[in-house]
Every structure is written in structure tokens, then in C-alpha cells.
C-alpha positions as CSV (number, residue, x, y, z in Angstrom):
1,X,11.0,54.6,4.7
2,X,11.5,51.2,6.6
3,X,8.7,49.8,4.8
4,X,10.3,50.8,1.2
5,X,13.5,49.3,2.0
6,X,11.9,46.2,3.3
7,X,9.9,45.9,0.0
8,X,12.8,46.5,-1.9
9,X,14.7,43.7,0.2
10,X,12.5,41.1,-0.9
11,X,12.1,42.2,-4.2
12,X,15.9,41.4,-4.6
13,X,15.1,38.2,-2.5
14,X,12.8,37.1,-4.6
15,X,14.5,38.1,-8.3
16,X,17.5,35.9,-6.6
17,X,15.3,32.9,-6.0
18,X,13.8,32.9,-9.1
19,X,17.0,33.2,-10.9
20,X,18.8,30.4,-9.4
21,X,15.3,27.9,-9.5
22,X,14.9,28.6,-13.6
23,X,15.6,25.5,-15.4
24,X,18.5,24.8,-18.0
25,X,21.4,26.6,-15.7
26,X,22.5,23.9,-13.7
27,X,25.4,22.6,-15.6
28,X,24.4,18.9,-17.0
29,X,26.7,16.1,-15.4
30,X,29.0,15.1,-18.4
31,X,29.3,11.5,-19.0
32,X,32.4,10.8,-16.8
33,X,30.2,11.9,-13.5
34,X,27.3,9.7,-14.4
35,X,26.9,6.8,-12.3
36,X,28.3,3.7,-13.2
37,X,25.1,0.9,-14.3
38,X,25.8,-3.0,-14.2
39,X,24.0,-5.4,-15.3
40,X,24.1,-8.2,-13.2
41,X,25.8,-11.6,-15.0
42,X,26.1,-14.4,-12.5
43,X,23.7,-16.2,-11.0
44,X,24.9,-14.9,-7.5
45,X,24.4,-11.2,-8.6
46,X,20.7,-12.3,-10.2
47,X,19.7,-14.0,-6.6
48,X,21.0,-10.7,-5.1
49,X,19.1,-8.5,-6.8
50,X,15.9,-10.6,-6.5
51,X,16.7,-10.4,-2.9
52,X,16.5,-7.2,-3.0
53,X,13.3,-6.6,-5.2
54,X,11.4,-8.8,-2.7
55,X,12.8,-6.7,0.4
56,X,11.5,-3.4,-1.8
57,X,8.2,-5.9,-2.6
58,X,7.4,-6.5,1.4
59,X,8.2,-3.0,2.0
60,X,6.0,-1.6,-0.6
61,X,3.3,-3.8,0.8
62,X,4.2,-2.5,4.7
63,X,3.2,0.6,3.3
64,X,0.1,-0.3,1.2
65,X,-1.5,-2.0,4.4
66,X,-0.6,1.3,6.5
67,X,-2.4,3.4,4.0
68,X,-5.5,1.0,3.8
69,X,-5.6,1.4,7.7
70,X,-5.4,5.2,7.7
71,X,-8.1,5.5,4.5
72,X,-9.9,3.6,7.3
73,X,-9.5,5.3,9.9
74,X,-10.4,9.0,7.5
75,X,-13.4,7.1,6.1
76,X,-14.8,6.3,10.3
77,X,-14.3,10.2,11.1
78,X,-16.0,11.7,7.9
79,X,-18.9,12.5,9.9
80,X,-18.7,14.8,12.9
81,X,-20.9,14.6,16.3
82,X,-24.0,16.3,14.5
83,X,-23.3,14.0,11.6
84,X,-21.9,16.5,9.1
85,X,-19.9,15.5,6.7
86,X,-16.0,16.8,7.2
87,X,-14.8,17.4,3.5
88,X,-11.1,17.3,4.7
89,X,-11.5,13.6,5.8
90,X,-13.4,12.5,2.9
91,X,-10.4,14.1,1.1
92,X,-7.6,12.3,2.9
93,X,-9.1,9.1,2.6
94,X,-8.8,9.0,-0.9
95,X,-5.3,10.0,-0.4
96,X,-4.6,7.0,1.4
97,X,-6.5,4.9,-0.8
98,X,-4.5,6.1,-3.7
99,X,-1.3,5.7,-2.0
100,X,-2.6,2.4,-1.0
101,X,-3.5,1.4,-4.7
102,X,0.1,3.1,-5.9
103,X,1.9,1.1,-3.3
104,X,0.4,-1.9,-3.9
105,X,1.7,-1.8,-7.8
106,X,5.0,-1.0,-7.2
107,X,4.6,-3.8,-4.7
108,X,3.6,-6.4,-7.7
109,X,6.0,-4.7,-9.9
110,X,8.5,-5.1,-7.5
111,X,7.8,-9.2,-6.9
112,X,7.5,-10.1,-10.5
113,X,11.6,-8.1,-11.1
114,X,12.7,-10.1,-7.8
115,X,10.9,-13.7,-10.1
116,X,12.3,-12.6,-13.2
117,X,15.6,-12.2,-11.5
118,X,15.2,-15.9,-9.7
119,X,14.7,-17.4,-12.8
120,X,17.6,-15.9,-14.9
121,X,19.8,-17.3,-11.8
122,X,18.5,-20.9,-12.0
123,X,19.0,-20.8,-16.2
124,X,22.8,-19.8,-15.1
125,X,22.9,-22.7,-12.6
């Protein structure tokens, strides 16, 4: 009997969870609650922001350095004593690497917003 009841505990448990996690019932933010977006207009706000986009450029590339070092570090323990090949470490490399290489875009993509933001401050100057 204590198994049935615990069966039939998680049953509910898991008709509750699956309920609440369906999509469309969250109630969509109306336009009032949405965030506020400016765009920036003086030159001040335009060095700001490519401020900013170069602080989020040298992090981005912090992070694509560390990955490169890890896909490294998984590519030097692929093989184990006897020289077998771990899978798992092969796998995890190219994690890194692909991290690395997303990184590493967002990193550019991140530079050229903090130039294009540079130069619309000096045409306002």
C-alpha cells in the first residue's frame, strides 16, 4: 500500500509540473511593463556605450583564451596510460573549441558595436 500511494504522489507531482512548464500560460508582459529602450543621442552616451562594448569585447576574449587553454588541456589527456583513446575527452575538447570559436565572434561583434559607436561620437563632436 505505501508503494501505491507513493506512485500516486508523484503522478500528481509530475501532472503539476508539467502543467505549470506548458507554454502560452504565463501571462505576456503588456506594453506598460516592457522595459524602457534608448537610443543613445549625444556623443557622451555613444562613447559610453562603446566603452562598454569594448569591456564586453575583452571579456568575451578572457573567455575565448580560457576555452582554447582547456580544449588544450582535453586534447593532451585524450589518451590514457595504455594509450586508449578516452571518448569523453575528445568530446569536451570540442566543447571548448566551440565555445572558444563562439566566444571569439561575439568578441569581434562586440569590438566592431564599441567602433561603430566611436565613430557616431566623433561625427557629433
Amino acid at each position: 500500500m505505501n508503494a501505491w500511494r507513493t506512485v500516486m504522489v508523484l503522478a500528481v507531482c509530475w501532472g503539476a509540473v508539467s502543467l505549470s512548464a506548458r507554454p502560452g500560460l504565463a501571462a505576456e508582459p503588456s506594453p506598460e511593463e516592457a522595459p524602457a529602450v534608448s537610443l543613445p543621442v549625444t556623443a557622451e552616451e555613444h562613447l559610453a556605450l562603446a566603452r562598454s562594448y569594448a569591456e564586453k569585447a575583452a571579456t568575451w576574449r578572457k573567455e575565448a583564451e580560457h576555452h582554447r587553454q582547456l580544449a588544450a588541456a582535453y586534447q593532451r589527456a585524450r589518451l590514457d596510460p595504455k594509450g586508449t583513446r578516452i571518448h569523453a575527452a575528445a568530446e569536451i575538447e570540442k566543447h571548448c573549441a566551440k565555445i572558444a570559436m563562439g566566444a571569439e565572434k561575439l568578441a569581434k561583434d562586440a569590438e566592431d558595436t564599441a567602433n561603430y559607436h566611436r565613430l557616431r561620437a566623433d561625427e557629433l563632436m
